[in-house]
PLY file of the C-alpha trace (Angstrom):
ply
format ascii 1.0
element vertex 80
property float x
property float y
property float z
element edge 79
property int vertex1
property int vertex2
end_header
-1.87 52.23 -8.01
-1.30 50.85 -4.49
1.87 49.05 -4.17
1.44 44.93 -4.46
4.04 42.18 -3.66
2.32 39.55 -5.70
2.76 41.42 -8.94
0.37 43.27 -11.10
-1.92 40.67 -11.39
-3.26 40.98 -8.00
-3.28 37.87 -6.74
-1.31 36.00 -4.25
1.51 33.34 -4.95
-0.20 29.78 -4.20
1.75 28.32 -1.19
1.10 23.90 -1.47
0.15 22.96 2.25
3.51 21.00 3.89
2.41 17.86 5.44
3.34 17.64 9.04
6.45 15.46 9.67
4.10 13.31 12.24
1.63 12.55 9.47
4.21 11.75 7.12
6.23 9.17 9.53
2.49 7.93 10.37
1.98 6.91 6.64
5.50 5.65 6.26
4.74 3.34 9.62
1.55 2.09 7.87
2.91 1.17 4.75
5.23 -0.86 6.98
3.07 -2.36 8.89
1.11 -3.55 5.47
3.93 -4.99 3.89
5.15 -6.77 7.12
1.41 -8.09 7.49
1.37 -9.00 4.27
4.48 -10.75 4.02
3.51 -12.87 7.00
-0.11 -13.84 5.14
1.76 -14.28 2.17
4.28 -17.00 4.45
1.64 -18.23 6.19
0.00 -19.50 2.50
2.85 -21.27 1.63
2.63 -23.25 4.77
-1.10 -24.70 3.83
-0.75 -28.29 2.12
-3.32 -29.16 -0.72
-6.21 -30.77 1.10
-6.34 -27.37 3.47
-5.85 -25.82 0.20
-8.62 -27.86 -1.09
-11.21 -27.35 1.56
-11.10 -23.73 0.87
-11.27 -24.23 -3.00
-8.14 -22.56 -3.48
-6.52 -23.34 -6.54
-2.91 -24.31 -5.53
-1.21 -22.78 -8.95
-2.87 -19.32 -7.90
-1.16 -19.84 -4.17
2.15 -20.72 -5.78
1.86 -17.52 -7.88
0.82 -15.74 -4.58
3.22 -16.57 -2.75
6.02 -16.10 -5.04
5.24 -12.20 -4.91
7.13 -9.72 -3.32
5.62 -7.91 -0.20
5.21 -4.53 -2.04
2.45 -6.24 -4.16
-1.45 -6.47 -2.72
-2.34 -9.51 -2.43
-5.20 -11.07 -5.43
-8.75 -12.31 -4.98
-8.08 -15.89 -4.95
-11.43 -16.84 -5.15
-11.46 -15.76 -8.86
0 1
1 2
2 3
3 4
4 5
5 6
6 7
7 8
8 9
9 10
10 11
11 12
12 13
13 14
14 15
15 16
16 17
17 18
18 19
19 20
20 21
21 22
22 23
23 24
24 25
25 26
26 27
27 28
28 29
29 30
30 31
31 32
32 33
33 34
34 35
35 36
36 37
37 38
38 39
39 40
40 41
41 42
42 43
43 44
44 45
45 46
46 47
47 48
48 49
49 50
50 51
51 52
52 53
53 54
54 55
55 56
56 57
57 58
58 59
59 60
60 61
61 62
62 63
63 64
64 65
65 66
66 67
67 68
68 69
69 70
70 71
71 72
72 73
73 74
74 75
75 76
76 77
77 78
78 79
């Protein structure tokens, strides 16, 4: 038998791909950027008084519940 560093069984040890440290601070900036965006949307609601509110047929319960959510949350549909 030849000699084998991955055992008998013949096959190599699996090695999991290490994401580059660029690609990684790229999807932590990302995330940031979508909770800072929608934090501002989410702010930006609250502002709207009920006739705006109105003229887009926007239920103003489902913006209070909106807005009351914390930035880590996606935003709803809130034309459902």
């Amino acid at each position: 038998m030849r000699g084998n560093k991955a055992g008998s069984s013949g096959l190599a040890p699996v090695v999991a791909p290490r994401a580059s440290w660029s690609l990684t601070l790229g999807l932590i900036v990302a995330t940031l950027r979508e909770w800072r965006r929608r934090h501002l949307g989410r702010r930006e609601l609250a502002k709207c008084d009920e006739r705006t509110l109105r003229d887009l047929c926007i239920d103003p319960g489902v913006v209070n519940h909106e807005v009351r959510q914390p930035f880590w949350r996606p935003p709803r549909d809130w034309r459902d």
